[in-house]
C-alpha positions as CSV (number, residue, x, y, z in Angstrom):
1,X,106.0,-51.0,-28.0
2,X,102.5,-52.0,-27.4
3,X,101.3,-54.9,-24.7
4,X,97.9,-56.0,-24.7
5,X,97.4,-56.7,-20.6
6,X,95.1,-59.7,-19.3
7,X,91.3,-58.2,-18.3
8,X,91.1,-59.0,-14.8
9,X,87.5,-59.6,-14.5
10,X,88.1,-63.0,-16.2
11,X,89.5,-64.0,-12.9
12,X,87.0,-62.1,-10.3
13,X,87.2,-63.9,-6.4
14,X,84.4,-66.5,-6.3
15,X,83.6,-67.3,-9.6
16,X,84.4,-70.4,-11.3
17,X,85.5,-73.6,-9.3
18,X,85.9,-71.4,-6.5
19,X,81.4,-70.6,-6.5
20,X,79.8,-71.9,-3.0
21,X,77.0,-73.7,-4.8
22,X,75.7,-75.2,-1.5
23,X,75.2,-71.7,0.1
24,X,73.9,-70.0,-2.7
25,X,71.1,-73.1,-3.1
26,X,71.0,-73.2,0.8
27,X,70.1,-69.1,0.9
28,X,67.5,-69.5,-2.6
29,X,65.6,-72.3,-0.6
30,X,65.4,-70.1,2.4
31,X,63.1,-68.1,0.5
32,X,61.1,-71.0,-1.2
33,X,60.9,-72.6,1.9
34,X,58.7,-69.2,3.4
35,X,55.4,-71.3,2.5
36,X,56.5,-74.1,4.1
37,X,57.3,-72.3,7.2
38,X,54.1,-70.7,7.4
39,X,51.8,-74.1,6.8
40,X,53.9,-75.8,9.9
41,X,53.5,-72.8,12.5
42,X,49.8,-72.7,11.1
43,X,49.4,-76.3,12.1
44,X,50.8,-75.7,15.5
45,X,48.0,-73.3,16.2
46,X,45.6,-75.8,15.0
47,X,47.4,-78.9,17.4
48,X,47.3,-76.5,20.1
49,X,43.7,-75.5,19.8
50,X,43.2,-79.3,19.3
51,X,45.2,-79.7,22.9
52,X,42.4,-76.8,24.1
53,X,39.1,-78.4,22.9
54,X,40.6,-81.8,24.3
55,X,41.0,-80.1,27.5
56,X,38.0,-78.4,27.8
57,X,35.9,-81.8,26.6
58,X,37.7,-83.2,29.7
59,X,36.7,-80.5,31.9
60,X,33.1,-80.6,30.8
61,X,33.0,-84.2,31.5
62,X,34.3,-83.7,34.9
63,X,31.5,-81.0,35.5
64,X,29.3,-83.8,34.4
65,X,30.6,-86.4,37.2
66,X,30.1,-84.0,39.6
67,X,26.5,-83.2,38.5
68,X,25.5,-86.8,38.7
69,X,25.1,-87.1,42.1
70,X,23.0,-84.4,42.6
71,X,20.7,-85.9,40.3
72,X,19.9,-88.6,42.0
73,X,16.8,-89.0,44.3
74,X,18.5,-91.3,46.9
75,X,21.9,-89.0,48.0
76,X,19.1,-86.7,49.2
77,X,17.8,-89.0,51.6
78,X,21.0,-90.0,52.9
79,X,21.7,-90.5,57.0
80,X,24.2,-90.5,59.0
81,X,24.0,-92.6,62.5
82,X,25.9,-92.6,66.2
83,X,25.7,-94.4,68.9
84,X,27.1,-93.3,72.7
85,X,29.0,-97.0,72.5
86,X,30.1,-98.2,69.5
87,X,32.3,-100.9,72.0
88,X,29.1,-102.5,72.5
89,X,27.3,-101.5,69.2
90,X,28.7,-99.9,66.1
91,X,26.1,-98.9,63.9
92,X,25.9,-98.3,60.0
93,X,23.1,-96.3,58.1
94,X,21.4,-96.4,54.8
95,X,19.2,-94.2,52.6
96,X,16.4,-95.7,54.0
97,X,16.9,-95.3,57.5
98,X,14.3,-92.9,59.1
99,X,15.7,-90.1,61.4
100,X,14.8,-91.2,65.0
101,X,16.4,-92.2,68.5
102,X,16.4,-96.0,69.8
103,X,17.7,-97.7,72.5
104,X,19.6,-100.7,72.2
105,X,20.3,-103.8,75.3
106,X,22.3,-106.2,74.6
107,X,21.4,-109.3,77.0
108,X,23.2,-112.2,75.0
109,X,25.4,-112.5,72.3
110,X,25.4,-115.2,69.5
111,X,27.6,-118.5,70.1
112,X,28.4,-121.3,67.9
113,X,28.2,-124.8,70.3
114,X,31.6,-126.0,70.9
115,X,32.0,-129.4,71.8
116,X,35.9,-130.8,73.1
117,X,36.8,-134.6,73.6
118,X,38.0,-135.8,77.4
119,X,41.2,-134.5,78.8
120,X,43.4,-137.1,79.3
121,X,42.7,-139.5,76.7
122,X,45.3,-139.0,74.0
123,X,48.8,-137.6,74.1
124,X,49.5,-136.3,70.9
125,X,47.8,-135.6,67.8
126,X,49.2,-138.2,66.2
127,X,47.7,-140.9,68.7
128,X,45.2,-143.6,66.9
129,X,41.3,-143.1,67.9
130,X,40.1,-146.1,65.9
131,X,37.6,-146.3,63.0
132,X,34.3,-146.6,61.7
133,X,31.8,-144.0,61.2
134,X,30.8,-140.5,62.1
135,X,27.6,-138.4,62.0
136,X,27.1,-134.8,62.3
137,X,23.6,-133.4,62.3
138,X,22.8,-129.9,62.9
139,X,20.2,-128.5,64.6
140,X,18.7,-127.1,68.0
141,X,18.5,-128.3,71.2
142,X,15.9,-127.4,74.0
143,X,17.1,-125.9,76.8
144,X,18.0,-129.5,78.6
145,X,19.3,-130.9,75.9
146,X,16.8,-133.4,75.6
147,X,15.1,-132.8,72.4
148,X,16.9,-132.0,69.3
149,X,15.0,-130.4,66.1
150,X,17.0,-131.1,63.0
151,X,18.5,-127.4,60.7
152,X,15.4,-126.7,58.2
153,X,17.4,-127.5,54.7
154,X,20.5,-129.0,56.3
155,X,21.5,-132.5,55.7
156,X,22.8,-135.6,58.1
157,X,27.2,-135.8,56.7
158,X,28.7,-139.1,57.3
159,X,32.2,-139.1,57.5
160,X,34.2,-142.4,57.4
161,X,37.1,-143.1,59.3
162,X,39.4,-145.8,58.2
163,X,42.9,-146.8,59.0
164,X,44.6,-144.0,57.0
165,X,42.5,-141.4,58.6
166,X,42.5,-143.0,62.2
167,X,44.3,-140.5,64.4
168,X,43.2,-137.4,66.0
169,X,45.2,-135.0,63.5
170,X,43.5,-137.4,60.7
171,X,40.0,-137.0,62.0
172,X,40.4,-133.5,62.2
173,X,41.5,-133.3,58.5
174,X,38.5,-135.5,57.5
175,X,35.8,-133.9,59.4
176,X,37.2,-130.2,58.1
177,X,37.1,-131.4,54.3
178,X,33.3,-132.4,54.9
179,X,32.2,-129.1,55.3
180,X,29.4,-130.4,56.9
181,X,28.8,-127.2,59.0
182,X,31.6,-127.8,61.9
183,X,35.2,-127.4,62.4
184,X,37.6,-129.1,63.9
185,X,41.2,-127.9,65.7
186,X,43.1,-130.1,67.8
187,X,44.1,-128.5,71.3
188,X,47.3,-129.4,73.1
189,X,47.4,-128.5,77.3
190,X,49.5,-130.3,80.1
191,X,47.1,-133.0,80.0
192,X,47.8,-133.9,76.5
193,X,45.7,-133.3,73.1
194,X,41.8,-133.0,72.9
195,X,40.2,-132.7,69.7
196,X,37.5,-129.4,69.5
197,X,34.6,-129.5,67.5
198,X,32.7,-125.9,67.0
199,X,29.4,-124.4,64.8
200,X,30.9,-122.9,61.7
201,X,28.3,-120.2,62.5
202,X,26.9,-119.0,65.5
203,X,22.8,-119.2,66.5
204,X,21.0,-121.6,68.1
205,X,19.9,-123.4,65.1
206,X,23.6,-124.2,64.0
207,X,24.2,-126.8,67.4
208,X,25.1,-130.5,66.5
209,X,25.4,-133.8,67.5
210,X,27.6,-136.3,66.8
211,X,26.9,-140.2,66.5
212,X,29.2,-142.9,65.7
213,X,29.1,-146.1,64.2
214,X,32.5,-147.8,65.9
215,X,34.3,-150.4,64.3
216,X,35.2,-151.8,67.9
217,X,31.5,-152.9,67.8
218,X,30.4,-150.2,70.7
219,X,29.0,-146.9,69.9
220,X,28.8,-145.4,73.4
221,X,31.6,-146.7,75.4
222,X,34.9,-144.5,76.1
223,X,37.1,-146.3,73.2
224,X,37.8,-146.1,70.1
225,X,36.0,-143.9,68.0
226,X,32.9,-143.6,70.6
227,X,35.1,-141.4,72.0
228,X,34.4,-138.7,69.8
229,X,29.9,-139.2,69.9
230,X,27.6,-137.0,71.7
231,X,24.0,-137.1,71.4
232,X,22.8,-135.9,74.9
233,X,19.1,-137.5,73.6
234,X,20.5,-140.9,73.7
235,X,22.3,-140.6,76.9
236,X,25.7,-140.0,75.0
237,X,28.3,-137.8,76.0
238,X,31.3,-138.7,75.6
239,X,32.8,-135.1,74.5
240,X,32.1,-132.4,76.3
241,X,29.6,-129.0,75.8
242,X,32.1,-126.4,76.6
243,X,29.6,-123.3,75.0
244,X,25.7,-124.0,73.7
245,X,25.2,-122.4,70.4
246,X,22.7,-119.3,70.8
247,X,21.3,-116.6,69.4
248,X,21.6,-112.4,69.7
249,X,19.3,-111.3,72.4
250,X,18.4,-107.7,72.5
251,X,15.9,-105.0,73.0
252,X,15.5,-101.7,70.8
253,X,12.9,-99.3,72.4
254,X,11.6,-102.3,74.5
255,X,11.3,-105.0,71.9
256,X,12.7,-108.0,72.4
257,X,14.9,-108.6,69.2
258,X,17.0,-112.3,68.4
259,X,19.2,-113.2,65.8
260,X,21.6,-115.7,64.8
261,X,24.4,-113.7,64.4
262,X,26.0,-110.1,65.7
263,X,25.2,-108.2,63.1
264,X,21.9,-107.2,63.0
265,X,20.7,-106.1,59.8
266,X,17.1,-104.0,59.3
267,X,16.0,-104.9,62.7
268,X,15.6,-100.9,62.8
269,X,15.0,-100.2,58.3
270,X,17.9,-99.1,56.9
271,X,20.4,-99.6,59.8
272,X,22.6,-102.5,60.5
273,X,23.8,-102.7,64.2
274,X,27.1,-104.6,65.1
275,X,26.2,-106.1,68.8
276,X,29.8,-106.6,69.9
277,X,29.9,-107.3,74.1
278,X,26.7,-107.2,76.5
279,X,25.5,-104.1,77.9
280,X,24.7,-102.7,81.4
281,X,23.1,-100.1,80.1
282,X,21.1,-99.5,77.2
283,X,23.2,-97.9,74.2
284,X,21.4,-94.7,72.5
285,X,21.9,-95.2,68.6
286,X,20.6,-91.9,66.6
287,X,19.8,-91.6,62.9
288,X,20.3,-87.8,61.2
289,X,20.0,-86.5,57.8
290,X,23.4,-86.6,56.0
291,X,23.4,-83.2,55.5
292,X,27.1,-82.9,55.0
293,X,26.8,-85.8,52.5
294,X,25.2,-83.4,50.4
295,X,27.0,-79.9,50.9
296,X,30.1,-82.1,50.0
297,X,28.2,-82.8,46.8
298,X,27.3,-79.3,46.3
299,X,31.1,-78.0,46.8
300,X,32.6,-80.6,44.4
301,X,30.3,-79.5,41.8
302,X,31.3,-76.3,42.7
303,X,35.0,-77.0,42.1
304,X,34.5,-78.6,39.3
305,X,32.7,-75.6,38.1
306,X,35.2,-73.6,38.3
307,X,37.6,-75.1,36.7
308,X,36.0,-75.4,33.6
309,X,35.2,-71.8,33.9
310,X,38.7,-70.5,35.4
311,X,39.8,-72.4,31.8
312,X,37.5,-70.9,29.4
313,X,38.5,-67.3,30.9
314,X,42.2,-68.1,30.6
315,X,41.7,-68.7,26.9
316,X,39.4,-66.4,25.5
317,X,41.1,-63.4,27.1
318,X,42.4,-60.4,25.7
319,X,46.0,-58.8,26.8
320,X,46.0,-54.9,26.3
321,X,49.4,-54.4,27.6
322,X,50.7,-57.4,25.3
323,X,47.9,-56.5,22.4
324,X,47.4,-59.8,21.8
325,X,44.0,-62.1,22.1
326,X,44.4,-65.6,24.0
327,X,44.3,-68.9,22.6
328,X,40.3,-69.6,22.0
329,X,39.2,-65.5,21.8
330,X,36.8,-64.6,19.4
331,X,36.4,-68.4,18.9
332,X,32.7,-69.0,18.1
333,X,32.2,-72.4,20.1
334,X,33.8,-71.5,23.1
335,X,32.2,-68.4,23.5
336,X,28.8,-70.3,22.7
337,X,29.9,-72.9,25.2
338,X,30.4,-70.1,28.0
339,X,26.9,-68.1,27.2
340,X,25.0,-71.3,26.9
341,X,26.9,-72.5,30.4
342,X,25.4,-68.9,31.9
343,X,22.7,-69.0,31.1
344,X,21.5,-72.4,32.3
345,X,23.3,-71.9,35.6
346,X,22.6,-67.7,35.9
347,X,18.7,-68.5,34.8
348,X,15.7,-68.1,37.1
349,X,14.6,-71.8,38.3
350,X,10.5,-72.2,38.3
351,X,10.7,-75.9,40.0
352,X,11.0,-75.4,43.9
353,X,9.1,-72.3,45.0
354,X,11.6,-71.8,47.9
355,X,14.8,-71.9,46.0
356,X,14.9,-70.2,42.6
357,X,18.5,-69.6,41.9
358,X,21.8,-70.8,42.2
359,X,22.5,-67.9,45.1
360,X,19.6,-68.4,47.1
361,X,20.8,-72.1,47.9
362,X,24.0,-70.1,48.4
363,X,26.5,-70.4,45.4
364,X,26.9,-67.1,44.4
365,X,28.4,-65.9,40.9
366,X,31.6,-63.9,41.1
367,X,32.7,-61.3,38.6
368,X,34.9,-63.4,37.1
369,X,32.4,-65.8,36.2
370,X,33.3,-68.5,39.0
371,X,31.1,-69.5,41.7
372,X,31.7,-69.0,45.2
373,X,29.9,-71.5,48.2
374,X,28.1,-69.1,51.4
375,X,28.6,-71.6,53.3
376,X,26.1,-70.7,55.7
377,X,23.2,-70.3,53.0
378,X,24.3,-73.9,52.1
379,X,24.0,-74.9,55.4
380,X,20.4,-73.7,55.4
381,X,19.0,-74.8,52.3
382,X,20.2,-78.5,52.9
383,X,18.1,-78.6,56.1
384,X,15.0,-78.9,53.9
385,X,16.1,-81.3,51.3
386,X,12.6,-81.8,49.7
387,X,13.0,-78.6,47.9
388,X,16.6,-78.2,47.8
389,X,16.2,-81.4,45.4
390,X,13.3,-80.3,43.9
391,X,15.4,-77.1,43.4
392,X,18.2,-79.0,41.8
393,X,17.2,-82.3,40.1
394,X,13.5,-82.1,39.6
395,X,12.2,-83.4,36.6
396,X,9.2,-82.7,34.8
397,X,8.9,-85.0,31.7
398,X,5.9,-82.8,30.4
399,X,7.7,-79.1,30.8
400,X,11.5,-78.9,30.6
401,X,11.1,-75.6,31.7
402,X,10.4,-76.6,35.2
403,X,13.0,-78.8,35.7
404,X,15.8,-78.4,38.3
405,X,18.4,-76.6,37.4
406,X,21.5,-79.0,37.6
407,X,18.8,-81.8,35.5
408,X,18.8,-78.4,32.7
409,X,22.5,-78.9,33.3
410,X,22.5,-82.5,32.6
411,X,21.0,-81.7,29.5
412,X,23.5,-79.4,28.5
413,X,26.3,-81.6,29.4
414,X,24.5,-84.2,27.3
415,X,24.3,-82.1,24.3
416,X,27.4,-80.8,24.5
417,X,29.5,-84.3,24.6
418,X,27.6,-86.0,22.7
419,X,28.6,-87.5,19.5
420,X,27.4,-84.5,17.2
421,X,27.8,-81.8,20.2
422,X,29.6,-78.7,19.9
423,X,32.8,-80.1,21.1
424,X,33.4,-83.2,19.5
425,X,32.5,-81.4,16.4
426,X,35.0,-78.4,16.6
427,X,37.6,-80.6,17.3
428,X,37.0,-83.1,13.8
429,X,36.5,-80.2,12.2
430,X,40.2,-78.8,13.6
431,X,41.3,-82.5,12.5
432,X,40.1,-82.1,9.2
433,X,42.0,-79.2,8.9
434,X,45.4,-80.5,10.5
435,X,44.9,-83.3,7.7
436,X,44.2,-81.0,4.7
437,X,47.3,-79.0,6.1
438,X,49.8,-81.5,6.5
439,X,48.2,-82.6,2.3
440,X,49.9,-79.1,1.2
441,X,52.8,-79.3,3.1
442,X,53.4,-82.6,1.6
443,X,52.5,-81.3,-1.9
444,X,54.8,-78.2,-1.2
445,X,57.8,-80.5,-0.4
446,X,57.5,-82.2,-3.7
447,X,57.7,-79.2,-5.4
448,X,60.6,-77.7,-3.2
449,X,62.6,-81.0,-3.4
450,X,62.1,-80.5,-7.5
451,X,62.9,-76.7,-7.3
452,X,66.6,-77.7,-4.6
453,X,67.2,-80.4,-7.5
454,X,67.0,-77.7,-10.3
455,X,68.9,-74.9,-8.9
456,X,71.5,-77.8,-8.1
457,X,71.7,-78.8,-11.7
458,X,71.5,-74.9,-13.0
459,X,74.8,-74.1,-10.7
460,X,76.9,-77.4,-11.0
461,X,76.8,-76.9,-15.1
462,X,77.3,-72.8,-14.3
463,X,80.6,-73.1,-11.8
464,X,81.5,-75.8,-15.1
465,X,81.2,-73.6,-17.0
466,X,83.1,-70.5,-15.1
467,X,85.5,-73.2,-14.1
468,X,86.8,-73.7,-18.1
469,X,86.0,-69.8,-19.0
470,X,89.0,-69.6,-15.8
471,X,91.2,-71.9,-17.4
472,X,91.1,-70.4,-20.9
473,X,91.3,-67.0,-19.3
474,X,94.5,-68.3,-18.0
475,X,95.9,-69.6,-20.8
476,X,95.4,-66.4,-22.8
477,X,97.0,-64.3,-20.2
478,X,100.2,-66.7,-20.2
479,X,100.4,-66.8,-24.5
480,X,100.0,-62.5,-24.4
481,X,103.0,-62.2,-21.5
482,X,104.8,-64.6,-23.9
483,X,104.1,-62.3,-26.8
484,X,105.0,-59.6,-25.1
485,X,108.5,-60.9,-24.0
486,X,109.2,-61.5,-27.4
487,X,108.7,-58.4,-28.8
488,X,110.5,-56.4,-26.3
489,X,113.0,-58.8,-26.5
């Protein structure tokens, strides 16, 4: 008897409701997906050559700080000074300053007057003085005390004194907040509390007198707020002169020098002495050209120098063991960035006739493109400055050509940051690129989100489909082994 048997490829392993739709899509958009894949690593190239020409904008700008100084007239002129006693006076220099030697005797320093009431008269600060009316004028007295010429510009201040302000701490208080050129402190001692009056500033033109208009009726006597007057020209002196105010005297070289204050300021051109004690002997104060002002100059530019060329090396070099170019090689800019950066620096220099090159100031190009500092050549050409800046920031407005040779760098620099410079333009251009980059990867997801969404449909209504061609396939097999039990049976 014949059986018909059940064809087995009707139920093969993985087709039907048993198909992994999601790996099968996942595995086809691995493929479609190759585009995207190389778009994104191609706009990490471009970020990161974005991140370079950042770097090396910032490098050049740095080079450009440290050319600055050098271009300027001043920082060649700058000095240095000592003195055997700074003690007795310090000394500070300027550009202006002329190198020399002086001699400095100090026979008197500057004083404010100070002025303190009578010990014995009040206890404590809080004992009454009485009221009425004080004057403070300031001025200069002759050496007796007998004439008094009033401050040029400085006014008479009246301060009143009433009940509320009548005690020694409140007269202190008042005369403080009149600011008429004195201060006030209250001292305390074993005899009890005396009230100080002193110059806000020192020099002899800053001395005062005090008069009072006393509510008690008296203006001289030793109560109430007489107390406090002293005007040595009208016989009054009630407080008493503890210091005269008085100027500064001095001598540099032999000339007599006076000043209201300590710090004497272009009594030698461009120096300012600090007269702190009186001398015994005179002080030797010495002005020197800052040379070292300007080799530190020289060395920062230097190091910032090489960095920018240490960089530019680093990226546009070639690995033969690795057989593979660095970041920026063959890059156009950078390479034009490193020539033109040669050339200026490497170039033969027509505007001092002692010093024509870098080297013969004593930075010395290395093979490697960097510059290296003889320190003694350095040391050498900064002891004539003239043509060391002649050599180095000369400018000649009617020939570029014979311009120093860190002013031709200036220009460079200029150029080469500037708005529509080589730099600033490579890196919009690599923007414009980024931007027209991430435009087809966005267009490329659209069309890959539309290709995932059809393959989804196409195998969802396929593994449908195998799902019922399984279940008839069943059904057929289980109606032919009924058959086939019948007619054997």
């Amino acid at each position: 008897m014949t059986s018909i048997s059940g064809t087995s490829t009707m139920s093969s392993p993985g087709i039907g409701s048993g198909l992994d739709v999601n790996s099968i899509i996942t595995q086809l958009m691995a493929v479609e997906n190759l585009p995207m894949k190389a778009l994104q690593t191609k706009a990490q190239g471009m970020q990161t050559q974005l991140s370079a020409f950042g770097q090396m904008q910032s490098l050049v700008s740095s080079l450009q700080d440290a050319t600055t100084p050098l271009l300027t007239a001043s920082n060649y002129s700058l000095t240095s000074a000592t003195t055997s006693d700074a003690s007795s006076v310090g000394v500070t220099s300027s550009a202006s300053a002329v190198p020399g030697n002086y001699a400095v005797s100090v026979s008197a320093l500057a004083a404010p007057q100070t002025l303190v009431s009578a010990s014995g008269q009040f206890s404590a600060a809080t004992d009454v003085v009485g009221t009425g009316t004080l004057t403070i004028n300031l001025g200069s007295w002759n050496a007796g005390q007998t004439a008094f010429t009033p401050k040029s510009g400085a006014q008479s201040i009246s301060i009143a004194i009433d009940s509320t302000s009548n005690t020694l701490a409140g007269i202190r208080d008042k005369i403080n907040a009149a600011n008429a050129g004195v201060t006030a402190t209250i001292v305390t001692d074993s005899s009890g509390a005396r009230l100080a009056l002193q110059s806000s500033s020192t020099g002899a033109a800053n001395g005062f007198k005090v008069s009072v208009t006393d509510d008690d009726g008296t203006n001289t006597d030793a109560a109430g707020l007489s107390r406090l007057a002293f005007d040595p020209t009208s016989g009054v002196t009630q407080m008493t002169q503890t210091t005269a105010a008085a100027d500064t005297q001095a001598t540099v070289n032999g000339i007599s020098i006076s000043s209201p204050g300590t710090t004497l300021t272009n009594v030698i051109q461009g120096l300012t002495l600090n007269v702190n004690k009186v001398t015994t002997s005179p002080v030797q104060v010495a002005v020197t050209a800052n040379t070292d002002a300007v080799k530190t100059m020289v060395k920062s530019f230097v190091a910032a120098y090489n960095a920018l060329s240490a960089f530019v090396s680093a990226n546009t070099a070639y690995d033969p063991v690795a057989k593979k170019g660095a970041l920026l090689q063959g890059d156009r800019t950078t390479l034009s960035l490193q020539s033109q950066l040669h050339n200026v620096l490497g170039g033969f220099d027509t505007a001092s006739t002692v010093f024509t090159t870098l080297s013969s100031i004593g930075l010395q190009f290395q093979k490697d493109g960097s510059l290296k500092v003889d320190d003694t050549k350095l040391s050498a050409a900064v002891q004539n400055m003239p043509e060391l800046q002649k050599a180095l920031a000369n400018v000649d407005t009617t020939n570029p050509s014979n311009n120093g040779i860190l002013k031709k760098l200036s220009d460079w620099e200029n150029v080469a940051l500037g708005v529509d410079g080589s730099l600033p333009t490579r890196q919009q251009s690599i923007q414009k690129m980024i931007a027209s980059n991430q435009k087809d990867q966005d267009a490329l997801q659209t069309r890959l989100d539309l290709t995932q969404k059809r393959l989804q449909d196409q195998y969802s209504a396929l593994d449908a489909t195998m799902s019922q061609a399984n279940s008839l396939a069943k059904y057929m097999t289980q109606q032919i082994t009924t058959w086939n039990n019948q007619k054997s049976g």
